[in-house]
Backbone as a printed PyTorch tensor [residue, N CA C, xyz], in Angstrom:
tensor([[[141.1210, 129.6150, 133.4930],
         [140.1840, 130.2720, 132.6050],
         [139.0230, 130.8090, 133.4330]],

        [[139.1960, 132.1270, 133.3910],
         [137.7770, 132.8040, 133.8550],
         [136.1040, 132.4220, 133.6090]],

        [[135.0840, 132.4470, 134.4090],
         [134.2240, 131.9220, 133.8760],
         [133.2040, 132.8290, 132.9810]],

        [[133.6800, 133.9560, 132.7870],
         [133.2850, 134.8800, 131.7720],
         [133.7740, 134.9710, 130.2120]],

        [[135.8590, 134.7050, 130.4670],
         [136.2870, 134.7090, 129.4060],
         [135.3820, 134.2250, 128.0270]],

        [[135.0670, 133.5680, 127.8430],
         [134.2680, 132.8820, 126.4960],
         [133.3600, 133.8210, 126.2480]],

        [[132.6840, 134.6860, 127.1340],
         [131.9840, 135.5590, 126.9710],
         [132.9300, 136.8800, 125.8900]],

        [[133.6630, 137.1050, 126.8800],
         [134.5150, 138.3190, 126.4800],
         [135.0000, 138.4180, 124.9150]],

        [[135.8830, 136.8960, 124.9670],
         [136.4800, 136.6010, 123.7730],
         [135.1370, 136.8090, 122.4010]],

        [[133.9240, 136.3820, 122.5300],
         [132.7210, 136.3620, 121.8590],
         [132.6080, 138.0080, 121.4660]],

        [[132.5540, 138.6430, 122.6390],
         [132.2050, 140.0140, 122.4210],
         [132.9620, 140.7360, 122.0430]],

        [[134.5230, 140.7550, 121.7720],
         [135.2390, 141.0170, 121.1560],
         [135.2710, 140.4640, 119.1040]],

        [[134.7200, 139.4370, 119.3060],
         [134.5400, 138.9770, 117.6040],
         [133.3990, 139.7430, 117.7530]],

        [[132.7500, 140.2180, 118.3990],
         [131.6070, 140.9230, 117.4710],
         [131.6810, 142.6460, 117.5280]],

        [[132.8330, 143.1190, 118.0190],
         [132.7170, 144.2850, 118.2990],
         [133.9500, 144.4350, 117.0100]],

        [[134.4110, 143.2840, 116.6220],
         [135.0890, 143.6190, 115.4790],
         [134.6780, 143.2750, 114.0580]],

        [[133.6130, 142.4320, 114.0960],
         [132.5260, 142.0850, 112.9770],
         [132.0550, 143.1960, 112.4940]],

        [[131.6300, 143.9960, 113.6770],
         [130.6620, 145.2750, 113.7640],
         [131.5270, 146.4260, 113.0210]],

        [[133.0360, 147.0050, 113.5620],
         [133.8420, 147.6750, 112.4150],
         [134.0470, 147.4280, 110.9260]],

        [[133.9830, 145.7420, 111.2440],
         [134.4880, 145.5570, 109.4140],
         [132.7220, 145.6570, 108.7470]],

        [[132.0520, 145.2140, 109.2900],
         [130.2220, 145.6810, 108.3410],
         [130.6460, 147.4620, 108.2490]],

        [[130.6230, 148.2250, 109.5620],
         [130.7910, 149.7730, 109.1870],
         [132.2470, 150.1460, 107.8800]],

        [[133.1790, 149.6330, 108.0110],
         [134.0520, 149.7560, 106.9630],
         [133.6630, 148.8670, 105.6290]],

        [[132.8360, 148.4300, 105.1210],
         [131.8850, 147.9760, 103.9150],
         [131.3750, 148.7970, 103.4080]],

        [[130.2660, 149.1560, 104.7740],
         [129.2570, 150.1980, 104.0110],
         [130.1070, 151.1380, 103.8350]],

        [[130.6120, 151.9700, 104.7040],
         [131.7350, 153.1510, 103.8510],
         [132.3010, 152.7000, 102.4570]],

        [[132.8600, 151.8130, 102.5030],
         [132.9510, 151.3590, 100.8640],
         [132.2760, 151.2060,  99.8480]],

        [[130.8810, 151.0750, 100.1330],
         [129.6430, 151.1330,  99.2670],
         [129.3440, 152.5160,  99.1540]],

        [[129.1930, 153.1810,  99.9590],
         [128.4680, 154.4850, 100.1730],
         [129.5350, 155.4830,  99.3310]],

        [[130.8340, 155.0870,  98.9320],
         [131.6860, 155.5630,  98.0050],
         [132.2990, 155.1690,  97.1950]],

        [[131.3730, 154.0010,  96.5620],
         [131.4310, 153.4760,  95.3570],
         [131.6860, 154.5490,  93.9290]],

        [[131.3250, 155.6870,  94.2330],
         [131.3670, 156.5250,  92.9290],
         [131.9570, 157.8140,  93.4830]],

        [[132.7650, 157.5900,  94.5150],
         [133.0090, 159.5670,  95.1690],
         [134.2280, 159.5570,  94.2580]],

        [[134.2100, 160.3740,  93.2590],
         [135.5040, 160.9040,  92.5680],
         [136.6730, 162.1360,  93.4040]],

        [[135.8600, 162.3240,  94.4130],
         [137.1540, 163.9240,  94.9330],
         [136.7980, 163.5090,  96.3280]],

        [[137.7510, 162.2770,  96.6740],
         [137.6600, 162.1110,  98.1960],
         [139.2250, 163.0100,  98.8370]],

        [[140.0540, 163.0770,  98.2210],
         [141.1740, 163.9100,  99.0210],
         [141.7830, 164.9660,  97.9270]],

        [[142.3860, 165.8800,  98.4120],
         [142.5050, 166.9740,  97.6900],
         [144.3460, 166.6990,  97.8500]],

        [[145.6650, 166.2610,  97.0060],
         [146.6670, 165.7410,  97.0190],
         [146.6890, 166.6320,  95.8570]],

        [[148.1990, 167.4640,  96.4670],
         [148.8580, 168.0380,  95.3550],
         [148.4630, 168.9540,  94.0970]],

        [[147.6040, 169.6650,  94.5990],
         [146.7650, 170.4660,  93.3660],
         [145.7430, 169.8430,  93.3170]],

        [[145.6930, 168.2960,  92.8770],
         [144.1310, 167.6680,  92.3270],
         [143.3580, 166.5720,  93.0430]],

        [[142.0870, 166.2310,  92.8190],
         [141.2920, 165.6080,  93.4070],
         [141.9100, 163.8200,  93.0650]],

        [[141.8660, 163.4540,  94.4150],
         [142.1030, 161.9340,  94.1340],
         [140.6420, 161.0320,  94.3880]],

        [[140.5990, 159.8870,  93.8570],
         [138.9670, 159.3210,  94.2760],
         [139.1320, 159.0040,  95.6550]],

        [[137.9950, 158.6340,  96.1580],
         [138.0930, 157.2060,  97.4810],
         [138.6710, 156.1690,  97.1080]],

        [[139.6970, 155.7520,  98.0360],
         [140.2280, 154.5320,  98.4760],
         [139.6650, 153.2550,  99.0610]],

        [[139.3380, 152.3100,  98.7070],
         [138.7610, 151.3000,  99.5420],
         [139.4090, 150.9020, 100.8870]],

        [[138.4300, 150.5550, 101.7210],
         [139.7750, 150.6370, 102.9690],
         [138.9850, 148.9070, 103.6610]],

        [[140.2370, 148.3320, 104.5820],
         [140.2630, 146.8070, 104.9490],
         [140.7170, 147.2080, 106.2760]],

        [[139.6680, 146.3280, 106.9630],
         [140.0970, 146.2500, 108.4180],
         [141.1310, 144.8640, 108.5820]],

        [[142.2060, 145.1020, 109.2490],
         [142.9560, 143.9430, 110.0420],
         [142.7120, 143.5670, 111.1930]],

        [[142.5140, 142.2830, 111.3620],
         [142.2320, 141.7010, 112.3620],
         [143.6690, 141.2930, 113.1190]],

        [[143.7390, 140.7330, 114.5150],
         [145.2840, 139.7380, 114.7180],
         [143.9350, 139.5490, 116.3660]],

        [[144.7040, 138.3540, 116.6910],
         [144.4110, 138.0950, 117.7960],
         [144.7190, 138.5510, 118.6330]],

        [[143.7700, 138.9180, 120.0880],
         [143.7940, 139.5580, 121.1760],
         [144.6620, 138.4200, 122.4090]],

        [[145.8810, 138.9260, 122.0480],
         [146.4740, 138.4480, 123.4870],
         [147.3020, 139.5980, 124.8490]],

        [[146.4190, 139.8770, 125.7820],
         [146.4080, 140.6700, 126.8150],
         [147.2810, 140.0460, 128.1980]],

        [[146.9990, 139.4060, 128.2730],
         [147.3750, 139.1060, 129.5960],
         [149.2110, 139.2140, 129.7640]],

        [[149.9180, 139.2820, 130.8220],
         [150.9130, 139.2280, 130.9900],
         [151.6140, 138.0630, 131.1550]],

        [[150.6840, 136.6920, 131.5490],
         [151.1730, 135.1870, 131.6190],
         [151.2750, 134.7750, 129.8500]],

        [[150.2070, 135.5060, 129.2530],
         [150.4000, 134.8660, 127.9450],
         [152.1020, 135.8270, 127.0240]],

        [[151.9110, 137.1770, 127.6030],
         [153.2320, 137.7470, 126.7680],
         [154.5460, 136.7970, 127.2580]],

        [[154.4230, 136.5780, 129.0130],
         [155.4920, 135.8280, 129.6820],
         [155.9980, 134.4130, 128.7380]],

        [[155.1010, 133.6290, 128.6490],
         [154.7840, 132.3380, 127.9440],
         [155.2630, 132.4850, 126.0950]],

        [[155.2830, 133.6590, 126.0890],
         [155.9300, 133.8150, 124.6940],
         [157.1430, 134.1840, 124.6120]],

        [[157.6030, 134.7610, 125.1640],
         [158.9940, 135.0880, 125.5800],
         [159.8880, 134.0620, 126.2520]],

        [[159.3460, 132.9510, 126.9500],
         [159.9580, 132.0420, 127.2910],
         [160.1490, 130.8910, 126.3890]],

        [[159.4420, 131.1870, 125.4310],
         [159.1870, 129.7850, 124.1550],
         [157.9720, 129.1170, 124.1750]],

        [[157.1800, 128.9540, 125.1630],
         [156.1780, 127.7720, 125.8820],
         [155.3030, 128.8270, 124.7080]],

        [[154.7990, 128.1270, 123.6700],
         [153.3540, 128.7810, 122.6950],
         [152.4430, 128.5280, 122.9330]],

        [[151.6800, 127.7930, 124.1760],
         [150.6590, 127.3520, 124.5350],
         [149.8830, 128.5860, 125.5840]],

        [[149.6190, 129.9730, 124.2550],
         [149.7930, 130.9920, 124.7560],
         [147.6070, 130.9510, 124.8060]],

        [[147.1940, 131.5890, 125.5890],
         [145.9650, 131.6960, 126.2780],
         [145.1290, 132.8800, 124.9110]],

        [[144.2500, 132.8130, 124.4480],
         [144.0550, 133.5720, 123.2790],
         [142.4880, 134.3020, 124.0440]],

        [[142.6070, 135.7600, 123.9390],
         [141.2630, 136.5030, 124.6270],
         [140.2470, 136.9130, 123.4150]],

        [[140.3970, 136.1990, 122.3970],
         [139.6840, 137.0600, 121.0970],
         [140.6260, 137.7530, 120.4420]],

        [[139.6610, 138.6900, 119.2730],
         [140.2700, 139.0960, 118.0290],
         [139.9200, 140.2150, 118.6620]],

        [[141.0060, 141.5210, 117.6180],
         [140.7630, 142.6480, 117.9540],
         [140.8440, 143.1650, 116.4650]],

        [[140.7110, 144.2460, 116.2570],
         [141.1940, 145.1880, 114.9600],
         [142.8010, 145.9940, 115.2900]],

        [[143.1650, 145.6430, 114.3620],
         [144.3650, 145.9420, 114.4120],
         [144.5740, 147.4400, 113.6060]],

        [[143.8100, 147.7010, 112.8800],
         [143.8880, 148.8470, 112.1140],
         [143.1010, 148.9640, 111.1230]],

        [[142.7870, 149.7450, 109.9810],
         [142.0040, 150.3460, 108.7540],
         [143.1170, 150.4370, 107.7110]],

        [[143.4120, 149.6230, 106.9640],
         [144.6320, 149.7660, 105.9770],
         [143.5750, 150.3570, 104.3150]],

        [[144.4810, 151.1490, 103.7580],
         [143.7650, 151.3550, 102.4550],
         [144.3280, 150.2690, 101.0910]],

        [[143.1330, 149.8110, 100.4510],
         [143.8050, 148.9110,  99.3930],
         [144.3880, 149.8610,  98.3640]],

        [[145.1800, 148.6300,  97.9220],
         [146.8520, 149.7140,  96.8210],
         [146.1920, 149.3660,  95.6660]],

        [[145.3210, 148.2700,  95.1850],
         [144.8320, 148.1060,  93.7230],
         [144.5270, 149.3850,  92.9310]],

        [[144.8990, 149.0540,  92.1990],
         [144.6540, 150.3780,  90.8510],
         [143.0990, 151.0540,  91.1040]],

        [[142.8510, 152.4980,  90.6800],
         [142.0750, 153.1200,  90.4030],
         [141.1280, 152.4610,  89.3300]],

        [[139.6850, 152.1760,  89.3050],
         [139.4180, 152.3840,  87.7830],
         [139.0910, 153.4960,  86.9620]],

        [[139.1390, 152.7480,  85.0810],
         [138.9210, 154.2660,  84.7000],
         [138.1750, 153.9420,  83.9910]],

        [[136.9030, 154.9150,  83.7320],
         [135.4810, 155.0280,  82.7940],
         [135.7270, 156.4130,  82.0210]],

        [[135.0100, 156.0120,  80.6440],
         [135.2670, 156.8120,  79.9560],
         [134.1020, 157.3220,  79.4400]],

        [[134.2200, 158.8440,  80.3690],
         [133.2190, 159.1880,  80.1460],
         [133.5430, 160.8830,  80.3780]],

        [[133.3630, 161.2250,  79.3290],
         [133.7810, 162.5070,  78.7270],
         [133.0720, 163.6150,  79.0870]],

        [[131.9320, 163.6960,  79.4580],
         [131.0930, 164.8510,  80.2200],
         [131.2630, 164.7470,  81.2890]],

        [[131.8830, 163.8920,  82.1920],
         [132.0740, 163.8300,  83.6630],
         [133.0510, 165.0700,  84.2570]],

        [[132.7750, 166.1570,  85.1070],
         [133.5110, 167.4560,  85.1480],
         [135.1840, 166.7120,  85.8570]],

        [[135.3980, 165.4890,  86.2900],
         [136.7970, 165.0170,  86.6800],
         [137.2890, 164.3250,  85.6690]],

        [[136.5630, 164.3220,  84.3770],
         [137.5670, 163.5150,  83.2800],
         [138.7360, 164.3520,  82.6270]],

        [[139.7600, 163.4380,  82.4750],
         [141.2400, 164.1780,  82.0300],
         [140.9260, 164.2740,  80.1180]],

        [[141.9690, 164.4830,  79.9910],
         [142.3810, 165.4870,  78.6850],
         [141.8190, 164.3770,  77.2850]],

        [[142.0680, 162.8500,  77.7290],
         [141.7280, 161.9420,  76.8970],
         [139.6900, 161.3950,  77.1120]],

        [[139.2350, 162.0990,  78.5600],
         [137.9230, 161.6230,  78.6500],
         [137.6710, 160.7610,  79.5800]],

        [[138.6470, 160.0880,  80.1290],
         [139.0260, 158.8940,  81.3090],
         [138.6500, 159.4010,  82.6970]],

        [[137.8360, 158.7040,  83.2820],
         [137.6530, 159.5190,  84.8290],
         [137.7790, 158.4640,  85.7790]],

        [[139.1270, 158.7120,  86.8410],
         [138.9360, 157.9690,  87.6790],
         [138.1150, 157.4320,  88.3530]],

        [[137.7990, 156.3020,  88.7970],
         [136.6860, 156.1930,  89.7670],
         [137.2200, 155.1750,  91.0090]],

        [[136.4570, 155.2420,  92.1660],
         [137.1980, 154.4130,  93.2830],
         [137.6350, 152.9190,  92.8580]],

        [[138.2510, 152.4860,  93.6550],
         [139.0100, 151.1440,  93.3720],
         [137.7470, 150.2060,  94.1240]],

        [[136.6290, 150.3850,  94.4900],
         [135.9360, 149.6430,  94.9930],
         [135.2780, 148.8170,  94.2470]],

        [[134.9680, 148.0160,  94.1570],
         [134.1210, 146.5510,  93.3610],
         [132.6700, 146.2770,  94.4350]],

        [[131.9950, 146.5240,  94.1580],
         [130.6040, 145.8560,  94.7720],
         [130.4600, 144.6930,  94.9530]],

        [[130.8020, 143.6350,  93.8510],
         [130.6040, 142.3380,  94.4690],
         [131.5360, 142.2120,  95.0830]],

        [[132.4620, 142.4930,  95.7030],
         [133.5410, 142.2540,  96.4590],
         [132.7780, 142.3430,  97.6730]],

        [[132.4800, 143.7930,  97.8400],
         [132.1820, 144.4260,  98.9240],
         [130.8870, 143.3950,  99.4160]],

        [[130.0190, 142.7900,  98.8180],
         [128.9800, 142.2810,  99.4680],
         [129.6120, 140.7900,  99.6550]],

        [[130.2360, 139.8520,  98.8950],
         [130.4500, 138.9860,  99.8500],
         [131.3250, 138.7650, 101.3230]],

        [[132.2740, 139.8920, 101.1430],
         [132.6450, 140.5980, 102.8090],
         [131.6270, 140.6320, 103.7850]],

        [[130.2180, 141.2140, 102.9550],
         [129.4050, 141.6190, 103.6020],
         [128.9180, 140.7220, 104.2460]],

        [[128.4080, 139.7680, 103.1580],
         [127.7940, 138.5620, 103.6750],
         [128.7230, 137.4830, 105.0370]],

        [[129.9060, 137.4110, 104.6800],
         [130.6930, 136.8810, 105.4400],
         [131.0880, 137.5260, 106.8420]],

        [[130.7830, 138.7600, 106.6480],
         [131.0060, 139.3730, 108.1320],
         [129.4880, 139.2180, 108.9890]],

        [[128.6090, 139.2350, 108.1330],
         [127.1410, 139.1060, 108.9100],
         [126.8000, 137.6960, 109.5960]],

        [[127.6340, 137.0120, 108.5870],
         [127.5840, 135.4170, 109.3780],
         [128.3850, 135.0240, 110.3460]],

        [[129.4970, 136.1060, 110.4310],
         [130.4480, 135.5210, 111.6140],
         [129.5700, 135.9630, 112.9640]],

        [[128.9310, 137.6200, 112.2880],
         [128.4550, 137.6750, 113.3390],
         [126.9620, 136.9120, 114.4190]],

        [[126.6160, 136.7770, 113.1160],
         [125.0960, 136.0210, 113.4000],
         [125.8750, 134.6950, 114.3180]],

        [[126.9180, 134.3920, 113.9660],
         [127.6770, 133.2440, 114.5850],
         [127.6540, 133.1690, 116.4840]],

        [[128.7320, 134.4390, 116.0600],
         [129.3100, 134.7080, 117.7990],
         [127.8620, 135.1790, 118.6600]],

        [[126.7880, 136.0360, 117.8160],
         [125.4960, 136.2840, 118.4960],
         [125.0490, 134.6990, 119.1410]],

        [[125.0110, 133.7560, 118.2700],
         [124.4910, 132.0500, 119.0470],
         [125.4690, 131.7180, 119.9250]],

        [[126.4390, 131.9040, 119.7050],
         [127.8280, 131.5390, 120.8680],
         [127.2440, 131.9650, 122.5090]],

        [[127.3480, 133.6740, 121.7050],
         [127.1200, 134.1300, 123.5630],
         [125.6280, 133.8100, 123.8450]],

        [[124.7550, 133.4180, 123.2510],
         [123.3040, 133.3570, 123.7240],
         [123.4920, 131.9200, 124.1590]],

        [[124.1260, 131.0350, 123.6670],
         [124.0880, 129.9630, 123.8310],
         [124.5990, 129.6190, 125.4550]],

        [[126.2170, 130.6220, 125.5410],
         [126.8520, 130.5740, 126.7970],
         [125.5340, 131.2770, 127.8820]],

        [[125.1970, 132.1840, 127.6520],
         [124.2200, 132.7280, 128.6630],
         [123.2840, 131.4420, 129.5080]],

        [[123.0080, 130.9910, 128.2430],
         [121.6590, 130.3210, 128.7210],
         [122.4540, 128.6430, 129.3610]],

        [[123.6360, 128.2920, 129.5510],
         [124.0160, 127.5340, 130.2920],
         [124.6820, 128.3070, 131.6150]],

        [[124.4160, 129.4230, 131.5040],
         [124.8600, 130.0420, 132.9020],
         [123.8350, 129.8040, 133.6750]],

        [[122.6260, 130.3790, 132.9440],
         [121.5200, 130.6190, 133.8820],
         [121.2590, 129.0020, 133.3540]],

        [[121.3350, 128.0160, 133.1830],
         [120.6930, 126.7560, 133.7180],
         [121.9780, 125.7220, 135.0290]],

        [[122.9820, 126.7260, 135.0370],
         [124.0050, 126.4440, 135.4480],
         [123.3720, 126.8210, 137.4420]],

        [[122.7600, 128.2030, 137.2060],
         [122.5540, 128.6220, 138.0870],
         [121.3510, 128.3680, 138.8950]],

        [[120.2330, 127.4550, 138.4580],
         [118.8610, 126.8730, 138.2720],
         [119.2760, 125.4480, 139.1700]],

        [[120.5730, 125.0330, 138.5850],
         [120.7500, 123.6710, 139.2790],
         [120.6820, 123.7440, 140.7300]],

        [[121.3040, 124.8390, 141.3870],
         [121.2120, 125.0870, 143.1750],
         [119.8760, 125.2620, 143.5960]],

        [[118.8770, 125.4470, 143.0510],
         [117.0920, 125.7500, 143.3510],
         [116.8110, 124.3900, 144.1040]]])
């Protein structure tokens, strides 16, 4: 084990904390966009969209070690794996002066939920506030690490 790794692995949970807070607020910030894509003649709303996470395994001893069976595979952090869009239903408000309501008065609106979106929120701010004490924490036994030779 490198004497940085713990570092790395840290800065990787937060460089992926940091996508899923920016993929929130995009979800907030289009809480009400009715004509996010133009499909087939007509306007579809915004989609809520979810970051995937999977663990960061890089190295070539750890792919080796998996392929041989031995699972006592070396883990470098999390990464994002992608931006998937959620499949949950559209909602519909009925609201009849809205210039995207259909023939009955019904107007789509994004599949996004607000309280959803903020306890994500909250939960991604704490992982990060987390890994922020991790690496401050590792720092500051480096440099008392490095104090001991004085």
């Amino acid at each position: 084990m490198s004497i940085f790794q713990n570092m790395g692995i840290t800065s990787s949970a937060l460089t992926t904390q940091r996508l899923r807070m920016d993929t929130i607020a995009s979800n907030m910030a289009n809480v009400e966009t009715t004509r996010a894509q133009y499909i087939n003649g007509e306007w579809k709303p915004y989609t809520r969209k979810m970051v995937v996470m999977k663990p960061q395994t890089s190295s070539f001893s750890s792919h080796l070690n998996t392929a041989i069976g031995n699972h006592n595979q070396q883990l470098n952090g999390v990464k994002a794996s992608g931006i998937i869009e959620d499949r949950s239903p559209y909602r519909l408000e009925y609201n009849p002066d809205h210039p995207d309501a259909n023939e009955e008065g019904y107007v789509q609106l994004p599949n996004v939920d607000p309280l959803k979106e903020m306890v994500d929120l909250i939960s991604a701010t704490r992982s990060y506030e987390a890994n922020v004490t991790v690496f401050d924490a590792t720092k500051s036994m480096y440099l008392k690490a490095l104090q001991i030779g004085k």
